[in-house]
N, C-alpha and C positions, 0 to 999 in steps of 0.2 A: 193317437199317442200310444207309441209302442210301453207296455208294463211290465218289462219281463220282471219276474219277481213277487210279483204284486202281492201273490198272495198272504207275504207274509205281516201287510199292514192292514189294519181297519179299515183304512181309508179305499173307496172302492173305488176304479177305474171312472166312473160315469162322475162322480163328486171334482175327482181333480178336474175333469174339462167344465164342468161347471163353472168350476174357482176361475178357472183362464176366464173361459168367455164371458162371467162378471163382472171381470177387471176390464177386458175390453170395450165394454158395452156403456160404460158410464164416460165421460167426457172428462178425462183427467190427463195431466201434461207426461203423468209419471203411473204409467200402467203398469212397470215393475214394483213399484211399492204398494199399488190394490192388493196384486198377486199375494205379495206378502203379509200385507192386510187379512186377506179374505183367507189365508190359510195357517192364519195364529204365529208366523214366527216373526223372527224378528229379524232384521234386514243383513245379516250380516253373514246367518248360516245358508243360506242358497248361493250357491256360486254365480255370477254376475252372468256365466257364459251363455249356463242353461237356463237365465231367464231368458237373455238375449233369443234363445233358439226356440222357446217355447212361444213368446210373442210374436215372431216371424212369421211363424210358420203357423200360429194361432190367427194372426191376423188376415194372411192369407186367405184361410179357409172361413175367415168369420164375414171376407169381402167378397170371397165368390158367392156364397148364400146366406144371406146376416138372416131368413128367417127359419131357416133348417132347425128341424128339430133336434134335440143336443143327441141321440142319438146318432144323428147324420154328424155331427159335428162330433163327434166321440171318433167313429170311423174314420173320419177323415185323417183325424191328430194320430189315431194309431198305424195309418203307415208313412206317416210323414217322421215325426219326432222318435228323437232316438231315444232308445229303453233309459240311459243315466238324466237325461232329463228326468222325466214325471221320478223313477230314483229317487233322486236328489230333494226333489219337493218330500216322498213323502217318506223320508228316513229322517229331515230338518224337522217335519210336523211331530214325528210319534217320539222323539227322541227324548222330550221331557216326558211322556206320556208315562213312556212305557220302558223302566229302565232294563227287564230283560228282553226287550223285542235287538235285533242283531241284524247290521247289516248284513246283506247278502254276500257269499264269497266273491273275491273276483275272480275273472275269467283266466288271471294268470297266477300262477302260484310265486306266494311272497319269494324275495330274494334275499338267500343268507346271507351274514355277516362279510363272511370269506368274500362273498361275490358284491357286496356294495364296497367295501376296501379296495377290491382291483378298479373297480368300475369309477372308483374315484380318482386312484392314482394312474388311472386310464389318462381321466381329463385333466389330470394335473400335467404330465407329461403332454398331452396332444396344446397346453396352455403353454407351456415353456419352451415346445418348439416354435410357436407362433412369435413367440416374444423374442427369441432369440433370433429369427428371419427377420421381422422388422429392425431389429439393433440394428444387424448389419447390411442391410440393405435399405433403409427407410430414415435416413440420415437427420430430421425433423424427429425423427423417435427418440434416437441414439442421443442427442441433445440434451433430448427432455430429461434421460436418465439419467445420464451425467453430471446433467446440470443439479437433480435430485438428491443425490449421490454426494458432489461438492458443497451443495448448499448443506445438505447436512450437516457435514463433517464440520464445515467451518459454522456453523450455527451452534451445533452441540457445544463446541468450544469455545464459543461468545459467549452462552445459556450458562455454562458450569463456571466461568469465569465470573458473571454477573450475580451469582448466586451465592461465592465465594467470597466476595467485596460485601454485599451485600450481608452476609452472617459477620464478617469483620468489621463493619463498620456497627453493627447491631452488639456487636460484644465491646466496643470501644467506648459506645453510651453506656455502657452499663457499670465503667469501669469506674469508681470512687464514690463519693458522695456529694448528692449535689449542693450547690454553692463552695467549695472548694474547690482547688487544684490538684492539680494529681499529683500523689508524690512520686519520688524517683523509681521505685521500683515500680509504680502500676505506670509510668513515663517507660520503662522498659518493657515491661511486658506488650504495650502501645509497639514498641519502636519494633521488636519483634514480631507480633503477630503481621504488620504490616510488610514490612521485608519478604516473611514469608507469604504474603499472599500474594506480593508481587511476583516473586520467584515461580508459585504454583499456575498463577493465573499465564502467564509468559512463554512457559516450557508448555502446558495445555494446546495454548496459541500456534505455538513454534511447529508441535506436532501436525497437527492442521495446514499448516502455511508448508510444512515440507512435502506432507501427500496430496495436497494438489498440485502444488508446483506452477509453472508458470507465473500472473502477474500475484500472486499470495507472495511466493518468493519476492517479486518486487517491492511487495507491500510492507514486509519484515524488515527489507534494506533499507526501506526510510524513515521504518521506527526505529533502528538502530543509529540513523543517522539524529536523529531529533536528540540532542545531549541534555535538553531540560527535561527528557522523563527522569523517570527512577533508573536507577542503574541496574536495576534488576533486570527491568525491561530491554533497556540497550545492550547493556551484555551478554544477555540469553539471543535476542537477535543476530547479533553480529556474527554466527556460523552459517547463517544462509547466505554471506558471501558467497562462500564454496559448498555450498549444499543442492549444487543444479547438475542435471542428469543430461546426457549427453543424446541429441537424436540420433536414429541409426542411417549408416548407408541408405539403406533401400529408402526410408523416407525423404531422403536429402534427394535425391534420385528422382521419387514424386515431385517431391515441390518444384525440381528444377525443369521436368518435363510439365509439369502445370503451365509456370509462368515463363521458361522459355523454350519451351519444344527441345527440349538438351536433358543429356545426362554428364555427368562430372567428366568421361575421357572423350565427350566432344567438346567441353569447354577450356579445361585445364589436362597438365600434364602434372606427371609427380604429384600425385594429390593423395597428403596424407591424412588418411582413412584415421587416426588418433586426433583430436582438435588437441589445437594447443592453448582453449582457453574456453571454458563454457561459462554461460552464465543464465539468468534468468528467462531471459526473450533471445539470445543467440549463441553462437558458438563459430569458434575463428579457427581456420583449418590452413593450413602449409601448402603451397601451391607454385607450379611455374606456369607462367602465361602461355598461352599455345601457341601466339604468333609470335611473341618478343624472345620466349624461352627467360623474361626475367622473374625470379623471384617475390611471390603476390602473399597476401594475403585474403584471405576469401568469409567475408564475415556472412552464415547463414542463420536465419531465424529458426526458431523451431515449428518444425512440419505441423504442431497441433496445435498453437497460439492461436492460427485463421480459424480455426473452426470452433474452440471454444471462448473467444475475448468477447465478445457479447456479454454470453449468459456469467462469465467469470464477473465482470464488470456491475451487471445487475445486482447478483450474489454480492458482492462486496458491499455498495454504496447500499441494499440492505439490511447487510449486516451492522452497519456505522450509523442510520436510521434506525433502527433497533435499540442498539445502546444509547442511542440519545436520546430516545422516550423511557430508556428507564432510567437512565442516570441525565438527566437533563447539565448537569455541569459536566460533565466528562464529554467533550465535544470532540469529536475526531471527523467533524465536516472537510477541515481544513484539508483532512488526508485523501479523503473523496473528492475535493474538488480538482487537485495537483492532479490524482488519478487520471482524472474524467479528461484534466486537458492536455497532458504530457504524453499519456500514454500511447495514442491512436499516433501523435506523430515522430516516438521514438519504433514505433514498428512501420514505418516507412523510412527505409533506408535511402530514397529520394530526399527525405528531409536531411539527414544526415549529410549529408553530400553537399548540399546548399550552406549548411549553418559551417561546416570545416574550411568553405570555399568564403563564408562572409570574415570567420576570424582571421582567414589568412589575407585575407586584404585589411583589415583593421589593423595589421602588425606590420605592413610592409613600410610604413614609414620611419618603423624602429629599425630595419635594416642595421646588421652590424652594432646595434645596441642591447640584442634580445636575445636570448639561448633557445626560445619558442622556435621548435620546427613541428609541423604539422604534415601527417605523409601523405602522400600524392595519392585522389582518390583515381583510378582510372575508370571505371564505370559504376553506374550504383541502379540497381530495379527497386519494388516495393520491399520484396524481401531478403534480397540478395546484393553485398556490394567486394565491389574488388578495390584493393588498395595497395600501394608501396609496403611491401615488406618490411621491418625496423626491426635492425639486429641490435640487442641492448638488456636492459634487467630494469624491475622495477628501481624507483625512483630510492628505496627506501633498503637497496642490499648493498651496506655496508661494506662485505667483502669484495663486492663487484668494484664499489667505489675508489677501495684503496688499491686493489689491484694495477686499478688505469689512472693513480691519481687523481683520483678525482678530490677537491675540498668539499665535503658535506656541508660547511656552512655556507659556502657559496652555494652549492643546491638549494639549501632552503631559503635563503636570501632571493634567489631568480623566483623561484617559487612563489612568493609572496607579491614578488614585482608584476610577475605575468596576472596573478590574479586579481590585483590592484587597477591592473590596468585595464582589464576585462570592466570591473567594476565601477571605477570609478570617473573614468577616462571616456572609457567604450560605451558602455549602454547596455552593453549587448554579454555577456558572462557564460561560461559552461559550468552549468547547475549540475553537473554528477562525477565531481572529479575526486571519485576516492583511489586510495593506492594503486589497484590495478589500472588505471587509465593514466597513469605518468609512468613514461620508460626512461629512462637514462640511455645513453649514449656518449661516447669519445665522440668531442669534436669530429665532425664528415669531411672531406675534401671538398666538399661545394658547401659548406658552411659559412653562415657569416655567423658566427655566433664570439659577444669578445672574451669569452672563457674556454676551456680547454674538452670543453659537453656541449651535447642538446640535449635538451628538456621537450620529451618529443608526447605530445597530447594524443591521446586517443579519445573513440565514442562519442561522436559529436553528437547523439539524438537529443539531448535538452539543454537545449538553451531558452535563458529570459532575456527579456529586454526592460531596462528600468525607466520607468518616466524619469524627465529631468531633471523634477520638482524633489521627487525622492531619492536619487544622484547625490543631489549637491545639498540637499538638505541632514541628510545621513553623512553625507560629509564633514558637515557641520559639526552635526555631534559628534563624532568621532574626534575631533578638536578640543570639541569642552571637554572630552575626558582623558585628555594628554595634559592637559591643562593642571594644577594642584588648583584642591578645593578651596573656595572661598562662598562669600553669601551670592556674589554675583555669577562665581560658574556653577553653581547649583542653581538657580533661576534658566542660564542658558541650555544646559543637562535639560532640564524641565523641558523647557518650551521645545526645544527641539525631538527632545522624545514624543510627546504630543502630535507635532505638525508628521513624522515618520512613521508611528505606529498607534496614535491614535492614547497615545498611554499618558493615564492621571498619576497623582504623585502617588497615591496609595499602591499602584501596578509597578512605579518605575524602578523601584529594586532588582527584581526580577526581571525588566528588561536587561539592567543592567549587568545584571552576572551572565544572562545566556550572551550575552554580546561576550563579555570578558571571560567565560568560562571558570569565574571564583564569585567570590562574595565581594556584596558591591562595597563603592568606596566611600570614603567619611566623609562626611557634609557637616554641616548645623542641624540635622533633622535624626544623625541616629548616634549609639555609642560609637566614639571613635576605637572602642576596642571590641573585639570580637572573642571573647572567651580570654584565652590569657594571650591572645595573638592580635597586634596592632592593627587595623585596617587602614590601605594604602591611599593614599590621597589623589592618587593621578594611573594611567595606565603604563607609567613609564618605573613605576613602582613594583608593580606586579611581575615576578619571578624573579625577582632579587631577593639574594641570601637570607631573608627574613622572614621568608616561608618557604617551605620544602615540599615535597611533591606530597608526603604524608601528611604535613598538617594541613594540605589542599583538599586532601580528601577528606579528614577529620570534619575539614569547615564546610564543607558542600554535604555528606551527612549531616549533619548536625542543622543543618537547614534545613533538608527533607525531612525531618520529623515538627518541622513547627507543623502550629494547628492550621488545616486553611490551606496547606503550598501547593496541592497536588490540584486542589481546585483555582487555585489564582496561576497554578503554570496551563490549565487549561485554559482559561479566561484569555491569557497572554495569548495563546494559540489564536486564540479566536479573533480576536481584535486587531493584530498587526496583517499588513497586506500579505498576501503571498508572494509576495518578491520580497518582502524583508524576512520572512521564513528560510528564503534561498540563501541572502546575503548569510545569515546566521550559520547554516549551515557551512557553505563558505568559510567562513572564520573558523569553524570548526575544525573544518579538514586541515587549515591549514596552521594552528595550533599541536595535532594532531601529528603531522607530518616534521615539524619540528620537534619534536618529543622523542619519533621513531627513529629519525637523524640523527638523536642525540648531539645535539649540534651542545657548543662551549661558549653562545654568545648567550646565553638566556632568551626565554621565551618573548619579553618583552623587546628584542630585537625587530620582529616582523612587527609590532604594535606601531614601531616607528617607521616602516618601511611604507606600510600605511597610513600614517599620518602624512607624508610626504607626499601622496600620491592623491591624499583629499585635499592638503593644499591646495596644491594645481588646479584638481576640481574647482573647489571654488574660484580661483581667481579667474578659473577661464569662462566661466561664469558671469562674473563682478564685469568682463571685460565686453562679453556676450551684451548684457545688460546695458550696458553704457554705449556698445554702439547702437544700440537699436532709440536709446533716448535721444543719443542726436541726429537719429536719423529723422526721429518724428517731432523734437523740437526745439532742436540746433544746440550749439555751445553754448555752455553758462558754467557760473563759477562754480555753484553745486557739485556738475557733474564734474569739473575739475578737481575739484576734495576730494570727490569721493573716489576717483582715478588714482589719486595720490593716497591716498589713507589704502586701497586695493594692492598698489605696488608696495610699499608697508608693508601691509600685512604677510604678503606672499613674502617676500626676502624676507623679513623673519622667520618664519616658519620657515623655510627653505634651508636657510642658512644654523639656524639653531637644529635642526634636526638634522642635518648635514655632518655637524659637531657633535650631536650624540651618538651618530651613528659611528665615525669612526674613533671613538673613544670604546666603542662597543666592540670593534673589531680587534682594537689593538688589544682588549682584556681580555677574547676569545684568542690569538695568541699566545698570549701567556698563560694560558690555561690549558690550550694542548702543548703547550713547552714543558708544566707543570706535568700531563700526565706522561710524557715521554717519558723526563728523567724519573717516573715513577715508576712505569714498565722498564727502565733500563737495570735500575736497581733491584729490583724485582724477579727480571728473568731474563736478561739479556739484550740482544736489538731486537728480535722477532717478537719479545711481548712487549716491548717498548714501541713498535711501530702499530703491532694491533690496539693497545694501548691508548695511541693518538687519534685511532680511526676511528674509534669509540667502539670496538668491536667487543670490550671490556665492560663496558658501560652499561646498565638495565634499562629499559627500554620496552616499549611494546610495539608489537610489529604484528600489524593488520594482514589479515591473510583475505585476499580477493582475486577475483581472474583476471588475467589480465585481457585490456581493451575491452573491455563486454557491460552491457547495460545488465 
């Protein structure tokens, strides 16, 4: 064993081989711990390596002549082992011994300051170009970081949102004295702090959902669409309509040489390079076909959606799993499941194609009854589809309207019809039909449409289908609540909210306003007045002169602050199917869309448009039903009654709601005759005709892309 140094320990050259060969020589599983044993330290200060090198090489020699005198065995270790082994042994022994005994120098002179800073920011830089080769070339890498990166951003701002509630809700228990009520002013301090934490927590959110972009974006648009949150929440949402960023040439360029060995001027001609409509998952560009030379439209996805919707996906339904183990009421599963199953088949534009191709065959029998045009899709890939160009303006521009004549209240009367019919009729419903996905249009020359438009539908990626059961049963209710209250339509109300959403009498409130979008109606069960504002008894009530758009909101606040709502409008979420979340929704837009139209019939006009259309449901139903009994057990007089009490019931309703509808039309009217001669007196015939249009009228008007998921 080589000693360079030795001399400056007690310990002599012939003792440490001693120490080895003692350790060796006894029958133990762990001859590095003798070692340490037999030379007083303690197992931690000898380095593992130079035992490792000293037993080798010790064993070696102690197997070539185990009865050598330790001299021979001294010799031996000193040209085999290297000088920092024995070292190491006997600088760890004297080192309590002997506090001024000093390692020996080493053989290279320390490194200064200056020179261990470079030597770092050496490996810092030689680590960051590695990292930076893998990004972009090691695509499994690039994921990870990204995915890092996203999950971040939208975690931090789940994390600070949850901690925010969390402090507001810890200051709202604190707030009075217990066994009392709270008085008005600690009831306002309540009503504000809440406000604003919705407000904070929302725009946090919103920031997050814009810098990732893609399905975040999507995810914002369907909490804007849910009307039963807080309005803080929905209206902070509602800018990520138009909050999506457009892909470039060159990628568009990629994707198209991907999936069809093409670039844009061997597919299309005239292809403008500006889209004329972006939106979350795609974007719609101006195009002429290259063999027809006719005017297309060319809906593309965006280039990075294939490569990041996995990990986006994961990241989300994490994030919603998160929040529901801190807040176990606060349930947003509802919004992960819609995700999980909508979204995989509105980014296949093959889907799209099929479900435009199924609505347009479920409407051909309305031929010449319907304003419903649907454009010619001409080919569609996964993420690329081409289709008839449609020259026109959203559903909801006024001045477009009046320009071509158009009646705004016959828009939103078809409006209501089309999607009635979808609904209630069909089965089969387009689940994402906000403002940018309806265009207006002057009647076509190959139109059958019996008004003087088309109502021309885009974005066909989500569609539901409704069981039967829930169809006609939703039908149902919708009945009872045309109906004025009595003890019997409030039992009927019941039981059919029940069998549709699953909801007990203590939930059914709250179904009932997110269906009607106010405060629910008078029964036996609550005050028939709401503050100093009467509550209506039927839906045929609700937007008549008796409440105004201000005290709608007054009373829909004033609900959000009872104690309990925010958790029983979650509960709601949670409980009803996801196809009655759609219909809701549904109703919304098309409440929504009435409002923007500023239409002169009242909003309870579509209530009855609707009502007419579950009629039907049912009866075709009642009718469905009876033949199938006599198929399986012939005529009898039962199913006679009940055939007749079925035809009953349908002409009544048919026929009374026939008579309120146009009783409804004739007051709309005299309502734009009213404001005519009010813009005439006012300021001549040009503000008398704007006047009529509603182009005078207040109004909110949704800003979305148009045609685009």
């Amino acid at each position: 064993m080589s000693l360079l140094g030795i001399s400056q320990f007690s310990i002599s050259r012939r003792s440490a081989c001693r120490t080895i060969q003692r350790a060796l020589t006894k029958s133990t599983s762990q001859p590095q711990r003798q070692i340490h044993i037999a030379t007083s330290r303690s197992v931690s200060l000898i380095p593992s390596r130079e035992i490792i090198n000293a037993l080798s090489i010790a064993r070696v020699a102690y197997q070539h002549s185990p009865s050598a005198s330790t001299n021979s065995f001294t010799k031996f270790c000193n040209k085999q082992l290297p000088a920092t082994t024995i070292r190491h042994l006997h600088a760890s022994q004297h080192v309590r011994n002997s506090a001024s005994t000093t390692i020996p120098p080493s053989p290279h002179p320390p490194r200064s300051k200056s020179e261990r800073r470079i030597r770092r920011l050496r490996n810092l830089l030689f680590l960051l170009t590695l990292l930076s080769i893998l990004y972009y070339t090691y695509s499994p890498f690039r994921h990870a970081v990204i995915a890092v990166v996203r999950c971040s951003r939208l975690m931090k701002a789940v994390t600070l949102d949850i901690l925010d509630y969390k402090q507001v809700f810890a200051a709202e228990a604190r707030l009075g004295e217990p066994g009392r009520e709270l008085t008005e002013e600690e009831r306002q301090i309540r009503r504000k702090a809440r406000k604003d934490c919705h407000t904070r927590s929302a725009k946090r959110l919103l920031e997050a959902l814009k810098k990732n972009s893609g399905i975040y974006v999507k995810l914002g648009q369907h909490v804007a669409a849910v009307q039963v949150l807080p309005k803080e929440w929905t209206s902070t949402m509602t800018p990520l309509q138009d909050q999506c960023f457009p892909t470039s040439i060159e990628d568009i360029n990629k994707m198209l040489k991907e999936d069809l060995n093409g670039t844009i001027d061997d597919l299309f001609d005239d292809f403008n390079e500006i889209p004329i409509g972006v939106a979350s998952l795609a974007q719609v560009h101006k195009a002429k076909d290259k063999k027809t030379g006719k005017e297309i439209a060319v809906k593309l996805q965006h280039y990075d959606l294939k490569e990041f919707i996995k990990v986006d996906m994961i990241t989300v339904n994490f994030a919603i799993n998160f929040v529901k183990y801190i807040f176990p009421d606060f349930e947003f599963s509802w919004l992960g499941e819609e995700m999980n199953h909508m979204l995989p088949l509105e980014l296949d534009f093959t889907n799209e194609a099929l479900n435009s191709k199924r609505c347009k065959d479920e409407f051909k029998h309305l031929k010449g009854k319907t304003s419903l045009y649907l454009p010619e899709v001409l080919w569609a890939e996964n993420r690329i589809m081409v289709m008839e160009f449609i020259k026109g303006a959203r559903v909801d521009d006024l001045v477009y309207l009046k320009n071509h004549g158009i009646d705004r209240n016959q828009v939103s009367q078809e409006l209501s019809r089309i999607f009635s019919q979808m609904v209630y009729l069909n089965g089969n419903f387009h689940a994402d039909p906000h403002h940018g996905n309806l265009l207006i249009r002057p009647k076509a020359k190959n139109s059958t449409s019996p008004f003087n438009f088309d109502v021309c539908l885009l974005d066909h990626g989500q569609y539901f289908d409704i069981p039967d059961d829930l169809r006609v049963n939703y039908a149902h209710f919708w009945l009872s609540l045309i109906k004025k209250s009595s003890p019997k339509t409030t039992e009927e109300r019941r039981y059919y909210a029940k069998l549709v959403g699953n909801i007990d009498a203590d939930m059914y409130p709250y179904l009932e306003s997110a269906i009607t979008g106010q405060i629910n109606m008078a029964d036996e069960t609550n005050d028939p007045r709401y503050g100093s504002t009467a509550r209506p008894t039927s839906l045929l009530e609700l937007g008549s002169s008796s409440m105004d758009d201000d005290q709608v909101g007054k009373l829909r606040s004033a609900m959000m602050e009872q104690d309990d709502l925010i958790v029983s409008i979650f509960e709601l979420l949670r409980r009803v199917p996801k196809r009655l979340l759609m219909i809701l929704k549904l109703s919304d837009l098309q409440r929504s869309l009435d409002q923007s139209l500023a239409t002169t019939h009242g909003q309870n006009r579509i209530f009855v448009i609707v009502a007419r259309y579950c009629s039907k449901a049912v009866w075709q139903s009642e009718v469905k039903s009876i033949r199938e009994t006599i198929y399986k057990s012939g005529l009898s007089f039962s199913i006679l009654r009940q055939f007749i009490r079925s035809i009953w019931d349908y002409t009544y309703w048919n026929t009374t709601l026939g008579l309120v509808e146009y009783g409804m039309d004739v007051r709309a009217r005299w309502v734009k005759i009213k404001l005519y001669l009010h813009g005439l007196g006012k300021g001549g015939l040009k503000e008398a005709e704007d006047e009529a249009a509603g182009l005078r009228t207040k109004r909110e008007v949704h800003k979305t892309p148009l045609g685009l998921s």
